[in-house]
C-alpha positions in Angstrom: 0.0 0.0 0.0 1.4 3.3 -0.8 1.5 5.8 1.9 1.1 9.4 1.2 1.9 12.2 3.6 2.4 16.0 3.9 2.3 16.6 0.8 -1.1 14.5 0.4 -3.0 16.3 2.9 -4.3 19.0 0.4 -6.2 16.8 -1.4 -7.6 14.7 1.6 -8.4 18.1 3.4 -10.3 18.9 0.1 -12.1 15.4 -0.2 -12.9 16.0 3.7 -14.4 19.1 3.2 -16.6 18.2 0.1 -17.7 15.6 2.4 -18.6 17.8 4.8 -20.1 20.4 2.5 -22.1 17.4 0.8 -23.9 16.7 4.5 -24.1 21.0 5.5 -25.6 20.9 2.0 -29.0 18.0 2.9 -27.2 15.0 1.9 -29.3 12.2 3.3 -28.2 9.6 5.7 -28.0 6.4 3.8 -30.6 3.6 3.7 -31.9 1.9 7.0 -33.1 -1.3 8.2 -36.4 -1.2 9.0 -37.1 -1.4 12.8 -39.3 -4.9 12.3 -36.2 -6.0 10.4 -33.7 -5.6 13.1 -32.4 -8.5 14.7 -28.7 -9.8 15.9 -27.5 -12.0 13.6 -30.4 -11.7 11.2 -28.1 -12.3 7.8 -25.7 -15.0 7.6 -22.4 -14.2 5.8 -22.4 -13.8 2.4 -20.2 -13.5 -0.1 -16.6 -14.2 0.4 -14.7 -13.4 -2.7 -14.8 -9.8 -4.7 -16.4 -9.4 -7.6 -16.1 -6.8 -10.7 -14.7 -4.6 -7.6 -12.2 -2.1 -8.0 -10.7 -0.7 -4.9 -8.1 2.7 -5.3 -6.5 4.3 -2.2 -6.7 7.9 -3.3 -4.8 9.2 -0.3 -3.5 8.5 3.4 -2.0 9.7 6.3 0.0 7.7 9.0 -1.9 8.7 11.7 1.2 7.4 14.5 3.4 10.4 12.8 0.6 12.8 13.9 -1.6 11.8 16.8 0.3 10.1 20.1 -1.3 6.4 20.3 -2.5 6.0 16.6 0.8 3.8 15.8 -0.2 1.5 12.8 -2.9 3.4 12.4 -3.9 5.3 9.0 -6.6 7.2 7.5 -7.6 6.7 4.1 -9.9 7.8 1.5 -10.4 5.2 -1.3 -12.6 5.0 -4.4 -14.5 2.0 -4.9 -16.4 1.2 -8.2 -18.5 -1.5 -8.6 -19.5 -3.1 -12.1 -23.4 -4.6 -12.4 -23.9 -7.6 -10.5 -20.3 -6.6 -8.6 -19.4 -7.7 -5.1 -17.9 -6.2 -2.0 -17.4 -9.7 0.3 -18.6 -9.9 3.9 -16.7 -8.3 6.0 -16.5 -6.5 8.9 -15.9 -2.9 11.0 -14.3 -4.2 13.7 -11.3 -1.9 14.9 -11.8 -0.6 11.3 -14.8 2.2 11.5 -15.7 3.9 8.3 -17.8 6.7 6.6 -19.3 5.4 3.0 -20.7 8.4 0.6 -22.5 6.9 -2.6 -21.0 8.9 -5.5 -23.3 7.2 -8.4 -25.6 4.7 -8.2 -27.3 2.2 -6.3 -25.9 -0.6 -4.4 -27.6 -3.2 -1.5 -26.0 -4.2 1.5 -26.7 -7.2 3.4 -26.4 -5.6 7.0 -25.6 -8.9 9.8 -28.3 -7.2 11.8 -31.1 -6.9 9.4 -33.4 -9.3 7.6 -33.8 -7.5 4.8 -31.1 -5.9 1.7 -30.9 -2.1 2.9 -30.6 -0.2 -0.7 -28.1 3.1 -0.4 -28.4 5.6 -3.1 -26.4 8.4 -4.4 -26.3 11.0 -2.1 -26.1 8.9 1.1 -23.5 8.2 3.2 -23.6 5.0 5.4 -21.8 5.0 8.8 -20.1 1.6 9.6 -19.2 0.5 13.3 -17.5 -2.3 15.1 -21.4 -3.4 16.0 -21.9 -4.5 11.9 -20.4 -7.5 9.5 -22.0 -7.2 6.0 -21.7 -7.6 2.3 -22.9 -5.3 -0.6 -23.9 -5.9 -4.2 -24.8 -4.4 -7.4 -28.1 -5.7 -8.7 -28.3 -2.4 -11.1 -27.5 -1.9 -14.9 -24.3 1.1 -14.4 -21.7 1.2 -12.0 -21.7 2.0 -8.1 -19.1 4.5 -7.1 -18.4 4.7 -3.4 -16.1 7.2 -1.7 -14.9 5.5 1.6 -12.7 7.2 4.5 -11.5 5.0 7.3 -8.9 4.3 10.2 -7.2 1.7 9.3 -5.2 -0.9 11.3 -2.0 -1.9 9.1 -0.7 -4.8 11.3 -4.8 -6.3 10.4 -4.4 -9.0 7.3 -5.4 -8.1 3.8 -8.8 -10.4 4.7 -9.9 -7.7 7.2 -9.8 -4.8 4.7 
């Protein structure tokens, strides 16, 4: 994984403040589960390999080289497209939290704690805690583009990502 500093942090202070223009502005939370639908455990795992997924790290910062206690820690902000009938595998936000804005498209995820697909749209941005596992698909006819910050753990395996 490449790691870009100083000189990086133009552009992720720029993606970070579209972001935050882009919720000031009315963006919508992302899709819910409905409450009936909630449930631990409700979905199985799904998916385990990738599928017509690309995954780009636009930018990062080595969190240990600025905050005392964040060693093997960094911040990212990756691009994610995904072709029709794509896959991001099951996986989960353990020690890994993450803030997913919907740039095009529409894309379902299969949430461990609902019953039901929860369908995210452009426009919304999903927030994904330690409390969910899940797996998303593309069931639409044009691409899914996702914009997805997170603190990652680099000493985690590849599987965790």
């Amino acid at each position: 994984m490449k790691m870009i500093h100083r000189t990086s942090r133009t552009v992720l202070r720029s993606i970070a403040a579209a972001g935050f223009l882009a919720l000031a502005a009315g963006a919508a939370s992302a899709g819910e589960c409905p409450a009936d639908k909630i449930a631990a455990n409700a979905t199985k795992p799904g998916a385990t390999e990738p599928k017509g997924v690309s995954d780009t790290v636009l930018a990062s910062i080595d969190l240990g080289q600025e905050i005392d206690g964040f060693q093997g820690r960094q911040l990212r902000t990756r691009m994610l497209e995904i072709q029709p009938g794509g896959v991001v595998p099951w996986h989960s936000h353990e020690d890994r939290p993450a803030l997913i804005y919907v740039l095009e498209g529409t894309v379902l995820e299969y949430a461990s704690n609902c019953a039901v697909p929860i369908e995210h749209k452009t426009g919304e941005t999903s927030v994904e805690t330690k409390e969910v596992a899940h797996w998303w698909k593309n069931e639409g006819k044009s691409v899914v583009k996702l914009l997805a910050a997170d603190v990652f753990h680099v000493q985690k395996t590849a599987s965790a990502q």
